[in-house]
C-alpha positions in Angstrom: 34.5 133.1 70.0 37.9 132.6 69.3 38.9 128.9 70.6 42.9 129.3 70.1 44.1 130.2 73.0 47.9 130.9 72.9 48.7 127.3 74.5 46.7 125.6 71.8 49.1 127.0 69.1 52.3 125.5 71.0 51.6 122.4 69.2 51.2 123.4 66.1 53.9 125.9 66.2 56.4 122.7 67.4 54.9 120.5 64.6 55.5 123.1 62.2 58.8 123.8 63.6 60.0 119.6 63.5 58.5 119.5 60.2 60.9 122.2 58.2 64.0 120.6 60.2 62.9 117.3 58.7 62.8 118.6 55.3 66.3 120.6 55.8 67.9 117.5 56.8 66.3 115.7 54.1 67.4 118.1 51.7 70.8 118.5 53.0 71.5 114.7 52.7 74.9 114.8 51.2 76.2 113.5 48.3 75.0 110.0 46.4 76.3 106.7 47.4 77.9 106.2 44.1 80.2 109.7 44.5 81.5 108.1 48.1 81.8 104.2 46.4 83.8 105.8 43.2 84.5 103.5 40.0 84.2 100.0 39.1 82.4 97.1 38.7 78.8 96.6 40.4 75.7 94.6 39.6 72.5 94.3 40.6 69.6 92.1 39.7 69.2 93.8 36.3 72.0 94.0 34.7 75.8 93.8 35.5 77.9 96.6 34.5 80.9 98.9 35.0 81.0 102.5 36.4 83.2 106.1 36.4 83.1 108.5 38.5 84.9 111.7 37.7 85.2 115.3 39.5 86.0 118.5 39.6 86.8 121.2 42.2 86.7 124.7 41.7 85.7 125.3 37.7 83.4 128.7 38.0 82.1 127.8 34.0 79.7 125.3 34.9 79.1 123.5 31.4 83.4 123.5 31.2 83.4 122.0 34.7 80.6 119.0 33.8 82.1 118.3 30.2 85.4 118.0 32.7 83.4 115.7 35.5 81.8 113.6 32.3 85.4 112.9 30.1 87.1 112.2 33.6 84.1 109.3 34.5 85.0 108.0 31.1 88.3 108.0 32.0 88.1 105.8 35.1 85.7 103.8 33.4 88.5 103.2 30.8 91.2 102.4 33.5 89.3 99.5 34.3 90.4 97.4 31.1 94.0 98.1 30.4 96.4 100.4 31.9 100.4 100.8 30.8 102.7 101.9 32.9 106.0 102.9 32.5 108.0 103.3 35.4 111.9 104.2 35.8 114.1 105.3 39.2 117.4 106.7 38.8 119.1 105.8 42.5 122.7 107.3 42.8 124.6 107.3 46.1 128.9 108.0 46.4 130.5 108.6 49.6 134.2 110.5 48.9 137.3 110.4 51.5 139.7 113.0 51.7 143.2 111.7 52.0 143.7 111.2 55.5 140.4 109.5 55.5 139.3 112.2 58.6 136.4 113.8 55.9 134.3 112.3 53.6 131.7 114.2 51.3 128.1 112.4 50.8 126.0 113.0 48.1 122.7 110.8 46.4 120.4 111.5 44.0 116.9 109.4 43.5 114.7 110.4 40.7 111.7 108.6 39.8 109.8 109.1 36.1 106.2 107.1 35.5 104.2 107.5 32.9 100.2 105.9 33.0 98.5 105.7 30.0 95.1 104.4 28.5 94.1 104.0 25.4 90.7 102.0 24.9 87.8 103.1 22.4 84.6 102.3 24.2 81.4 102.0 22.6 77.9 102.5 24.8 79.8 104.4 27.9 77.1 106.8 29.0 76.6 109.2 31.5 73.6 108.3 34.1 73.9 110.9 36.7 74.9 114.3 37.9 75.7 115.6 41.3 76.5 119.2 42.4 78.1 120.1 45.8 77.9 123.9 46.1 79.6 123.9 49.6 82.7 122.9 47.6 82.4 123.6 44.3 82.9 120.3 42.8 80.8 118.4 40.0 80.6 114.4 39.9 79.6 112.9 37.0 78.9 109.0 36.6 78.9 106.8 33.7 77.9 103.2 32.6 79.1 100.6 30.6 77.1 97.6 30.5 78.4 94.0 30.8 77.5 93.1 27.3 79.0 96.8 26.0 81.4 95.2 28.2 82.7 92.4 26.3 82.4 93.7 23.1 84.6 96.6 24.0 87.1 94.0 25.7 87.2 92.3 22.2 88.0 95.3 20.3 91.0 96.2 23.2 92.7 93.2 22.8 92.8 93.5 18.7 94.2 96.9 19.2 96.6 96.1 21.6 99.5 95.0 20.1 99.3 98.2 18.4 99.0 100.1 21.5 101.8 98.5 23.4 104.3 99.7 20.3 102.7 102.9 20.5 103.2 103.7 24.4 106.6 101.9 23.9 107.9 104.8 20.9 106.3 107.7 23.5 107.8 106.0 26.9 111.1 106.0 25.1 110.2 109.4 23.9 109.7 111.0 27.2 112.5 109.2 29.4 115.0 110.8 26.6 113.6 114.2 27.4 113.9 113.7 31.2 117.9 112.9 30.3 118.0 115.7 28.5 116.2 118.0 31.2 118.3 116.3 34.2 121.9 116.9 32.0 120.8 120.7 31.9 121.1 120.6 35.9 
């Protein structure tokens, strides 16, 4: 005697049913919270350290495209103790009258050059975790630098940065001269 009628298997069928759409949504959670929070500093009750998150969109060689991810998480991570800018705007504006002072000719030209650049050697940055989004192709990578790695790293930036500020100062000077040169060929 077969007691499964075809009402009896309704329920289970539903159950069954609400149980894979659980387990889609569960698996189609999104991304981690740290790849929507991005870099920089966080703490918990452990341990109090620094974080980089770095991405990339669109790399088909997928070791390229997480050695990318991982050197750009280091690279934010870095940003976080010293950053040099340079920064220069060119702002030209002339306004010519024809003699009878019925036409004038207007002209201005803005240009704007600015250089970022980093240059810290950190010791104990490593990465922690990985996240994949195949909808858009992108890789996230983030790394870790503890508060003690923290400090120690700090030290060694502000013994080097003398150094560094005459060595950003020689290239600034460097590349401004070759945006002269590139804006006298116009």
């Amino acid at each position: 005697m077969n007691i499964s009628t075809p009402r009896m298997r309704q329920p289970w069928l539903f159950l069954c049913h609400s149980l894979l759409f659980v387990c889609v949504l569960t698996a189609c959670g999104g991304p981690p919270n740290w790849v929507k929070e991005g870099s920089g500093a966080f703490h918990n009750e452990e341990t109090k350290s620094i974080y980089g998150v770095g991405s990339i969109v669109g790399v088909n060689n997928e070791p390229l495209a997480w050695e990318a991810a991982e050197n750009r998480s280091r690279a934010e991570l870095a940003k976080t103790f010293e950053t040099y800018t340079g920064y220069l705007m060119e702002d030209y504006t002339a306004s010519t009258t024809a003699g009878d002072f019925t036409k004038t000719a207007e002209e201005q030209n803005i240009e704007r050059a600015i250089k970022t650049v980093t240059t810290v050697t950190l010791n104990g940055v490593r990465p922690i975790d990985r996240y994949k989004d195949d909808d858009t192709n992108s890789y996230h990578v983030l790394t870790k630098l503890s508060f003690k790695d923290m400090q120690e790293a700090l030290q060694e930036a502000r013994e080097l940065s003398h150094e560094m500020k005459a060595y950003v100062k020689e290239n600034a000077e460097r590349l401004f001269q070759k945006l002269e040169k590139e804006e006298a060929k116009r």
